[in-house]
MARMARVO-701252 format. One record per residue (C-alpha): residue in three letters; residue number from 0; x, y negated, z. Coordinates in nm, 2 decimals, padded with zeros to 4 digits. Layout:
! residues N
<atom><nunu>ALA</nunu><marro>NUM</marro><xx>X</xx><yy>Y</yy><zz>Z</zz></atom>
...
END
This chain:
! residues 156
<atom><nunu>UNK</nunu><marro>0</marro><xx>-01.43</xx><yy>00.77</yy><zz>00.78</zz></atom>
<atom><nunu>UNK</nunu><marro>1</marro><xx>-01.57</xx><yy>00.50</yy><zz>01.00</zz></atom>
<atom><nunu>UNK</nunu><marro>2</marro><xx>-01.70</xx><yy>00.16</yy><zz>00.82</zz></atom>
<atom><nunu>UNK</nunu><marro>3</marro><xx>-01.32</xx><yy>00.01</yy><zz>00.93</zz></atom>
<atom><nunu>UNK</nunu><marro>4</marro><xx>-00.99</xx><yy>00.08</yy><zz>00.93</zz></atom>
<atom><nunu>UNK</nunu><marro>5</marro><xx>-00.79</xx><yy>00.21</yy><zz>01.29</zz></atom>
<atom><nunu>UNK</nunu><marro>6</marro><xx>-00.68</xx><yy>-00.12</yy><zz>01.38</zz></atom>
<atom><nunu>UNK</nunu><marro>7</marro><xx>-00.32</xx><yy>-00.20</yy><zz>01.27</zz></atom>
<atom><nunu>UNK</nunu><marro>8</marro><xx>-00.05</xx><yy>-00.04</yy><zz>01.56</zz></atom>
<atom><nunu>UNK</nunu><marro>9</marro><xx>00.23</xx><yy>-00.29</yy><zz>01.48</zz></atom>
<atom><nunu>UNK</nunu><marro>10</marro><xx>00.29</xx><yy>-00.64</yy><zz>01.44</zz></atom>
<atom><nunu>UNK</nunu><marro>11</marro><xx>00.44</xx><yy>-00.72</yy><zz>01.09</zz></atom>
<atom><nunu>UNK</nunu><marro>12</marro><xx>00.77</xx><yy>-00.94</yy><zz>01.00</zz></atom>
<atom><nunu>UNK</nunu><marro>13</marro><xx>00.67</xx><yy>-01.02</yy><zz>00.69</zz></atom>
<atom><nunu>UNK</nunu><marro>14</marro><xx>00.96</xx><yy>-01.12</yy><zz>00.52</zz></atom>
<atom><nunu>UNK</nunu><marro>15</marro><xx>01.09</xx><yy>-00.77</yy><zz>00.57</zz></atom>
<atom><nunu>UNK</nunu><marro>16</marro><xx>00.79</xx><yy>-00.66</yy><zz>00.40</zz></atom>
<atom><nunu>UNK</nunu><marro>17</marro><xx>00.91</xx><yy>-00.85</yy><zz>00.07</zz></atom>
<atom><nunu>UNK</nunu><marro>18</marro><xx>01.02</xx><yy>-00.65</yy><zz>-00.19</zz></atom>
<atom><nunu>UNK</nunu><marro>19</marro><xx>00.91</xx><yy>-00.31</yy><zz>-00.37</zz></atom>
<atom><nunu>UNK</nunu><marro>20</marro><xx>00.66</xx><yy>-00.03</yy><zz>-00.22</zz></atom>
<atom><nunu>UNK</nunu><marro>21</marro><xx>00.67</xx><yy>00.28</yy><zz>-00.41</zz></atom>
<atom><nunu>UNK</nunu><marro>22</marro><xx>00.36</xx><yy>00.46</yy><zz>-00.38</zz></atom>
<atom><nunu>UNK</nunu><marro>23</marro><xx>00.40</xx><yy>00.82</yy><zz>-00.21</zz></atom>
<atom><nunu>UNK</nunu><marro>24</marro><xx>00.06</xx><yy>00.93</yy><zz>-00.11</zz></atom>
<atom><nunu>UNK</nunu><marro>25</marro><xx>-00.33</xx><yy>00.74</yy><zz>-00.26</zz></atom>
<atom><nunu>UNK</nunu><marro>26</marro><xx>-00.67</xx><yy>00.81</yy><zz>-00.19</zz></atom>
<atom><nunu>UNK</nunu><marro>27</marro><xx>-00.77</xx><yy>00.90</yy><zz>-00.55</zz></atom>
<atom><nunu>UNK</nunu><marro>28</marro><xx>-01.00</xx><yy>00.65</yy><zz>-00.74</zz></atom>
<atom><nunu>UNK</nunu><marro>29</marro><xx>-01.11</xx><yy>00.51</yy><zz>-01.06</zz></atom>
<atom><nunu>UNK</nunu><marro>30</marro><xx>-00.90</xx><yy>00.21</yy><zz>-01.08</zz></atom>
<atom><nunu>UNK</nunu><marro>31</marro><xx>-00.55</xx><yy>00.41</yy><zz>-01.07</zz></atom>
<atom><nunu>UNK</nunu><marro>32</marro><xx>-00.70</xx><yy>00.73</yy><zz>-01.30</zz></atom>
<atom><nunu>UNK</nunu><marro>33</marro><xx>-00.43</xx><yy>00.75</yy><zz>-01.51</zz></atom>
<atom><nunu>UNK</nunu><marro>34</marro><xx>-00.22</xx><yy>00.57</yy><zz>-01.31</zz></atom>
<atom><nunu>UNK</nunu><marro>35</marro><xx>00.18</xx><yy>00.68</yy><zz>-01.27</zz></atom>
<atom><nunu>UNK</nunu><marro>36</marro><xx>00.50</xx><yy>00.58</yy><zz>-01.10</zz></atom>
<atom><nunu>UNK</nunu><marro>37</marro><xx>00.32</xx><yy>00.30</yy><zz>-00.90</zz></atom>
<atom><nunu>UNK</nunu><marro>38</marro><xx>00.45</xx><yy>00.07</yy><zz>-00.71</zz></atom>
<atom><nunu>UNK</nunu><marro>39</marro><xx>00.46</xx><yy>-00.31</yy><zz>-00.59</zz></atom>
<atom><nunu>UNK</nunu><marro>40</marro><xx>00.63</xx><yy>-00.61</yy><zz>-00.59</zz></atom>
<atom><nunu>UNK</nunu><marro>41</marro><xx>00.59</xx><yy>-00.82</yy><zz>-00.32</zz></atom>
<atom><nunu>UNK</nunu><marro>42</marro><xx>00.78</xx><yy>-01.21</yy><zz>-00.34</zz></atom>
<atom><nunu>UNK</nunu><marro>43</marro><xx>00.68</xx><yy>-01.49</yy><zz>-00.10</zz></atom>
<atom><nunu>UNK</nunu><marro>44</marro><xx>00.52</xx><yy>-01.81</yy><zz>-00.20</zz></atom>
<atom><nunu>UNK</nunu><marro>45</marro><xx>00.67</xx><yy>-02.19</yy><zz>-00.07</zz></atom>
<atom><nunu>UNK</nunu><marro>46</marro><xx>00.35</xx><yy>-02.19</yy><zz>00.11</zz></atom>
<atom><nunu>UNK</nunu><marro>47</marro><xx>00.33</xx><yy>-01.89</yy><zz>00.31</zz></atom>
<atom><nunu>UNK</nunu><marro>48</marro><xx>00.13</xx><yy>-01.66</yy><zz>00.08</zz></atom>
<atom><nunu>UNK</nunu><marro>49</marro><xx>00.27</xx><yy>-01.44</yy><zz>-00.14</zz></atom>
<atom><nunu>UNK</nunu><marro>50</marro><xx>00.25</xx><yy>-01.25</yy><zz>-00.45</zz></atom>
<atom><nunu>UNK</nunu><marro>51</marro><xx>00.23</xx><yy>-00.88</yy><zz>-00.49</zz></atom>
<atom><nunu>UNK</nunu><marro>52</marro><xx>00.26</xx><yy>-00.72</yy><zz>-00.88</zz></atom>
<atom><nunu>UNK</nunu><marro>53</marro><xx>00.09</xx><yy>-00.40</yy><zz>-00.90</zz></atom>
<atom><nunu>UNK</nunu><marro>54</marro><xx>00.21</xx><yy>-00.18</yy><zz>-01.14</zz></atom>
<atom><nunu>UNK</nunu><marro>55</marro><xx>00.16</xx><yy>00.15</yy><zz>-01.26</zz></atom>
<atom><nunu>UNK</nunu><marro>56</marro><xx>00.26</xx><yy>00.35</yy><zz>-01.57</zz></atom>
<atom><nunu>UNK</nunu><marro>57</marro><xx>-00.01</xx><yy>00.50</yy><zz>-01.83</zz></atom>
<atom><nunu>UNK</nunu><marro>58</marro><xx>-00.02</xx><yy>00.87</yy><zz>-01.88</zz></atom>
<atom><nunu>UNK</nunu><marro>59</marro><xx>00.32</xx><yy>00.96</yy><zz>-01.73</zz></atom>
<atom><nunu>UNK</nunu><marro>60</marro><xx>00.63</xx><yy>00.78</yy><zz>-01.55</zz></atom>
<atom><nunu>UNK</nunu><marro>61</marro><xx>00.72</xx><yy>00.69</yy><zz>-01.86</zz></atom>
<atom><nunu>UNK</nunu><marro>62</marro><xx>00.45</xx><yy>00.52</yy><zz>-02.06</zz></atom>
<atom><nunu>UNK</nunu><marro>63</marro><xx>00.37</xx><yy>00.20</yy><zz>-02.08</zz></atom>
<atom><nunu>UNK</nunu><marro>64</marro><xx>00.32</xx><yy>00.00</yy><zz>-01.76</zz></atom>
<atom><nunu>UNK</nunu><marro>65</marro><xx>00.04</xx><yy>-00.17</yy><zz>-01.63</zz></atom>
<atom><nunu>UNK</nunu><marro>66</marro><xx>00.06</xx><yy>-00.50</yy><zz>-01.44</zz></atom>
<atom><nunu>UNK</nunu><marro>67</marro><xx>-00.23</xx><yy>-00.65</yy><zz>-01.18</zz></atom>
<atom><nunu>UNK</nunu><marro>68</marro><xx>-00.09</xx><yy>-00.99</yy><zz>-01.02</zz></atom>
<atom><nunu>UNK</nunu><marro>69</marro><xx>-00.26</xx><yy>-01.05</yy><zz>-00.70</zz></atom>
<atom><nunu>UNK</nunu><marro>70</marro><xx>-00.23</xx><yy>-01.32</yy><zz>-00.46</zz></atom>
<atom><nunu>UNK</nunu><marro>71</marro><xx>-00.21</xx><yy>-01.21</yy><zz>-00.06</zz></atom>
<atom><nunu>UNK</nunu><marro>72</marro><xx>-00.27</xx><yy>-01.46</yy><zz>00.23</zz></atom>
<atom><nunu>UNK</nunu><marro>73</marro><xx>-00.24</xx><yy>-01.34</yy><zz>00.58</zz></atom>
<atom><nunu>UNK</nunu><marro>74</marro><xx>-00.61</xx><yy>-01.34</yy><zz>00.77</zz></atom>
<atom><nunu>UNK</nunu><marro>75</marro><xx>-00.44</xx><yy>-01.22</yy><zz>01.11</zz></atom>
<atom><nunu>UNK</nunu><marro>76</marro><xx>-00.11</xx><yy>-01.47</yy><zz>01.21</zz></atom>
<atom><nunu>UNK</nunu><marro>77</marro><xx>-00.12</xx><yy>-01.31</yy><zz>01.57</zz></atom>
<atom><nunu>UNK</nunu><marro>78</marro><xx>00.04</xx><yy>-00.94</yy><zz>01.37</zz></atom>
<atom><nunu>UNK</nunu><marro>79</marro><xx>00.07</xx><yy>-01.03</yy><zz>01.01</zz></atom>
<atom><nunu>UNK</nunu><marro>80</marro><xx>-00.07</xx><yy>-00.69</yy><zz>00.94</zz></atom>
<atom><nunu>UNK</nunu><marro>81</marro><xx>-00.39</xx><yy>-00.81</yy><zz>00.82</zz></atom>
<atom><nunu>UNK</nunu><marro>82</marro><xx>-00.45</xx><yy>-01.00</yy><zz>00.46</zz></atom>
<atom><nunu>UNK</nunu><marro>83</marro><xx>-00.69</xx><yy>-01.09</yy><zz>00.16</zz></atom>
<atom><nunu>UNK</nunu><marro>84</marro><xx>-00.59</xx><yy>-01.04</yy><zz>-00.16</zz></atom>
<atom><nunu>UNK</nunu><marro>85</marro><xx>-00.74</xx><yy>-01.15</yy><zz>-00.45</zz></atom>
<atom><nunu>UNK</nunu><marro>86</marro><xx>-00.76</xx><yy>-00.99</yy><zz>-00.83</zz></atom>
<atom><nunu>UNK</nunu><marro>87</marro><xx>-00.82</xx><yy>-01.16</yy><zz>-01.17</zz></atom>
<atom><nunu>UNK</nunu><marro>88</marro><xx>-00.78</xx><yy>-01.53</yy><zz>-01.04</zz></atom>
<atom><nunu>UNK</nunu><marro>89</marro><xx>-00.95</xx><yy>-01.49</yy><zz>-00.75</zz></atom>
<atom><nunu>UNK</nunu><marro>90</marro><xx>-01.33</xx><yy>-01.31</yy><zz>-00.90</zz></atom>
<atom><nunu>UNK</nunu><marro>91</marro><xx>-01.28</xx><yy>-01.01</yy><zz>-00.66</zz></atom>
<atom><nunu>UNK</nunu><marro>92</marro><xx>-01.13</xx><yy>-01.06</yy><zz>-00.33</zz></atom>
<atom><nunu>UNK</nunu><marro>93</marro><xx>-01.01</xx><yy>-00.75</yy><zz>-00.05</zz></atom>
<atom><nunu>UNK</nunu><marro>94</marro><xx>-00.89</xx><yy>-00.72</yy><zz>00.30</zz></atom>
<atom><nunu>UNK</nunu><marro>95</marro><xx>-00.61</xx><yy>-00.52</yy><zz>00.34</zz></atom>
<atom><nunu>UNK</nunu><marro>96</marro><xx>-00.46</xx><yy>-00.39</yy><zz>00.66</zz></atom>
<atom><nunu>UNK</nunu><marro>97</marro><xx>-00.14</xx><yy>-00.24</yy><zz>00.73</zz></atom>
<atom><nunu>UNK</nunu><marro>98</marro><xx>-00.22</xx><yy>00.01</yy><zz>01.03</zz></atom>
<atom><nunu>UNK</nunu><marro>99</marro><xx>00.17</xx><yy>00.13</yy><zz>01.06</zz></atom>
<atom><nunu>UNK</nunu><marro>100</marro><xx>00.53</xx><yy>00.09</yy><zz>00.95</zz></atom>
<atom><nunu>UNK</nunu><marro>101</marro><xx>00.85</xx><yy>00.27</yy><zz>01.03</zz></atom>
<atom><nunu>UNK</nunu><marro>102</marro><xx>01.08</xx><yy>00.06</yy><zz>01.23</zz></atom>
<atom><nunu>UNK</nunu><marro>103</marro><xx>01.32</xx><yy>00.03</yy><zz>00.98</zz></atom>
<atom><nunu>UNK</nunu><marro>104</marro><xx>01.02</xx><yy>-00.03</yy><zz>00.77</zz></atom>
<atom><nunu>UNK</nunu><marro>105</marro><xx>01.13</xx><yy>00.23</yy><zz>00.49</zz></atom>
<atom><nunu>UNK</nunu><marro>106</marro><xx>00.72</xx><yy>00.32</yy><zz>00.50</zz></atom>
<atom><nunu>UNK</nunu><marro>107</marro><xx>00.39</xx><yy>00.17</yy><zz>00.57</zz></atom>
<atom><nunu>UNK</nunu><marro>108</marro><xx>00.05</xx><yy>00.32</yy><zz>00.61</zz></atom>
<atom><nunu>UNK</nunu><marro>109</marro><xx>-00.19</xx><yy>00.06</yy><zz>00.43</zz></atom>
<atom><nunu>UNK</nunu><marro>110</marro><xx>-00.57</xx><yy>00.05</yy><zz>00.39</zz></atom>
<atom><nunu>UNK</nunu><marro>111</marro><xx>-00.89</xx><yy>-00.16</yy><zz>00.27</zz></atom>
<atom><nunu>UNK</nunu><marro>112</marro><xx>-01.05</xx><yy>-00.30</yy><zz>00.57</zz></atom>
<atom><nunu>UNK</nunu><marro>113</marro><xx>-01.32</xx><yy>-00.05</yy><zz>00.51</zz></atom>
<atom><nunu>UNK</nunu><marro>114</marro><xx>-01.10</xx><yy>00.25</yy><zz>00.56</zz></atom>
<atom><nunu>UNK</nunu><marro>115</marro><xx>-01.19</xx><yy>00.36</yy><zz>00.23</zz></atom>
<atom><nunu>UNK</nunu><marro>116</marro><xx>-00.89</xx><yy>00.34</yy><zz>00.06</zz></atom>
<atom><nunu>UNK</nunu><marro>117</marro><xx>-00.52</xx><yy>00.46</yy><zz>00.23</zz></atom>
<atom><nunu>UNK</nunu><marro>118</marro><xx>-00.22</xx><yy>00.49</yy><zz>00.07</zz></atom>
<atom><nunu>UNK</nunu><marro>119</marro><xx>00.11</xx><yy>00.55</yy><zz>00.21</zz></atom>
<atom><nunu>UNK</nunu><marro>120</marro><xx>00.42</xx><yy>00.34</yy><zz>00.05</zz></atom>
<atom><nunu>UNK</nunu><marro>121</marro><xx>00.79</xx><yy>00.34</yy><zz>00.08</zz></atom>
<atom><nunu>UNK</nunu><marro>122</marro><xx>01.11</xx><yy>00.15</yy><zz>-00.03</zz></atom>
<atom><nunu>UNK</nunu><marro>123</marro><xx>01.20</xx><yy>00.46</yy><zz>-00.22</zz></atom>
<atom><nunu>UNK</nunu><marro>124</marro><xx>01.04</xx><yy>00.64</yy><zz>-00.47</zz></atom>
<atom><nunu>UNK</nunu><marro>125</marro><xx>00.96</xx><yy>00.93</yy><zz>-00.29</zz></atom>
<atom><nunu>UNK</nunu><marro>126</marro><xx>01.02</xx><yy>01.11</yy><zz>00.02</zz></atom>
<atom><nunu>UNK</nunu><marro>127</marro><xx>01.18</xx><yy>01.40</yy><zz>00.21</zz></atom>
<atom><nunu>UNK</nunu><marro>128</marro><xx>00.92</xx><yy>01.68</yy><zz>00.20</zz></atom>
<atom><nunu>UNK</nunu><marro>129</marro><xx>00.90</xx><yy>01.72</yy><zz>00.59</zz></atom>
<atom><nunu>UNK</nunu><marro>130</marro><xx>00.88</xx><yy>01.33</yy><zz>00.64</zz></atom>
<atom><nunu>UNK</nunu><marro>131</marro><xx>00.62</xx><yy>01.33</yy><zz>00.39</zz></atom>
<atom><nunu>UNK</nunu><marro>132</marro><xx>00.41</xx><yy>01.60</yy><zz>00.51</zz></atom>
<atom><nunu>UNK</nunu><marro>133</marro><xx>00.44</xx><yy>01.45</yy><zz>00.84</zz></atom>
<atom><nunu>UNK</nunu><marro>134</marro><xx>00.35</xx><yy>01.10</yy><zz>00.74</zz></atom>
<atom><nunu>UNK</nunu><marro>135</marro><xx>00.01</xx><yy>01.27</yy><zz>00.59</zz></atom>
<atom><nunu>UNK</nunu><marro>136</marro><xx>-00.07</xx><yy>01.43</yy><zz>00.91</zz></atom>
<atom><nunu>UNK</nunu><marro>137</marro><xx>-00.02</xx><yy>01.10</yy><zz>01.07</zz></atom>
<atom><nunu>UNK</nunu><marro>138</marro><xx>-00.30</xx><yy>00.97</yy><zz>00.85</zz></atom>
<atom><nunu>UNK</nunu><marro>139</marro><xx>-00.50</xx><yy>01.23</yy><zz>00.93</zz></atom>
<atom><nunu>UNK</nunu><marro>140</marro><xx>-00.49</xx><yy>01.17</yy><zz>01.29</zz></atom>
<atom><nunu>UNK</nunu><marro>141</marro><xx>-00.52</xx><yy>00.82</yy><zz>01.21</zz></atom>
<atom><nunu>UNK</nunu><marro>142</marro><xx>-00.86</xx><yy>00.94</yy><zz>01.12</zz></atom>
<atom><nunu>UNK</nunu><marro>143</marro><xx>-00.81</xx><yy>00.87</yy><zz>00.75</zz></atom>
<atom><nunu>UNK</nunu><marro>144</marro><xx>-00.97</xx><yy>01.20</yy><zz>00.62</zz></atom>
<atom><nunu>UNK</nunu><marro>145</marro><xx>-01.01</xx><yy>01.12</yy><zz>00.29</zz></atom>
<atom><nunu>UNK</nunu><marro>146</marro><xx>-00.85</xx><yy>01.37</yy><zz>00.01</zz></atom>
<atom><nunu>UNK</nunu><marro>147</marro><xx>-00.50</xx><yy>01.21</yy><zz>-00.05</zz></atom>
<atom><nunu>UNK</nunu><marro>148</marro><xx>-00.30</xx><yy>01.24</yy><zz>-00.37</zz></atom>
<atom><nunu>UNK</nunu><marro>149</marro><xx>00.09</xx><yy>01.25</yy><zz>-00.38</zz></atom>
<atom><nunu>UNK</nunu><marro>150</marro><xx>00.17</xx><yy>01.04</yy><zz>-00.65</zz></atom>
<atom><nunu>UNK</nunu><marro>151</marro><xx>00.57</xx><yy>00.99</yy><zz>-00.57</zz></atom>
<atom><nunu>UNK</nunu><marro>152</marro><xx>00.83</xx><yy>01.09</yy><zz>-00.76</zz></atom>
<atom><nunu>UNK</nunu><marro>153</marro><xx>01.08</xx><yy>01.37</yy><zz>-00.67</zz></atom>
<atom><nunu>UNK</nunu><marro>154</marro><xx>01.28</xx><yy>01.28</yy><zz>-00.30</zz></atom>
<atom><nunu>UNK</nunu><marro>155</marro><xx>01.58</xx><yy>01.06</yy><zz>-00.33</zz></atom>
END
């Protein structure tokens, strides 16, 4: 992977971005070992920021769930598909970039700025096999070659 991201392909409406992202499809790493059934919350602040829980659940779907409240600014106004987000009140701080969407917005491809980290996420907690599958190979031509995990649940 190059030292960044593609550059994001779409501009971003982000209040249709509000809401919950199931994660389908994660780079594997440390921080989510153990890590189940995630997804996240997004909910907009009064001042144009907004909120996004992270959660996950330990040792299975069912186990007890995990919680990581991070505050999101957008960084890019001119597509909304770039933002900093910030962990543990603000001690460790990320860019984040969305690099695609459906239209409909049912999934997003999302990365670090750094390209090291790509998940894909969608408004359900999983997906058709074939749109699946297809969505990975988009990443891959994305040039996101990193080993990627399926983590969602069964398709709707």
């Amino acid at each position: 992977m190059a030292e960044t991201a593609p550059q994001p392909r779409r501009v971003v409406e982000i209040e249709r971005f509000m809401g919950r992202w199931y994660e389908i499809v994660r780079t594997p790493n440390s921080r989510q070992r153990n890590c189940h059934g995630a997804y996240q919350v997004w909910a907009r602040k009064r001042d144009g920021s907004f909120d996004i829980d992270q959660v996950c659940h330990a040792g299975d779907r069912n186990g007890p769930a995990r919680h990581v409240d991070t505050a999101a600014k957008i960084v890019d106004p001119a597509t909304n598909a770039k933002f900093e987000a910030s962990f543990f009140g603000g001690l460790i701080r990320r860019q984040y970039w969305v690099i695609d969407r459906a239209d409909s917005y049912g999934w997003m491809i999302a990365s670090t700025a750094d390209g090291k980290f790509v998940a894909l996420l969608a408004r359900t907690p999983g997906l058709p096999p074939a749109q699946q599958a297809a969505l990975k190979t988009r990443m891959r031509e994305l040039g996101f070659d990193n080993a990627l995990e399926d983590v969602g649940a069964a398709p709707p």
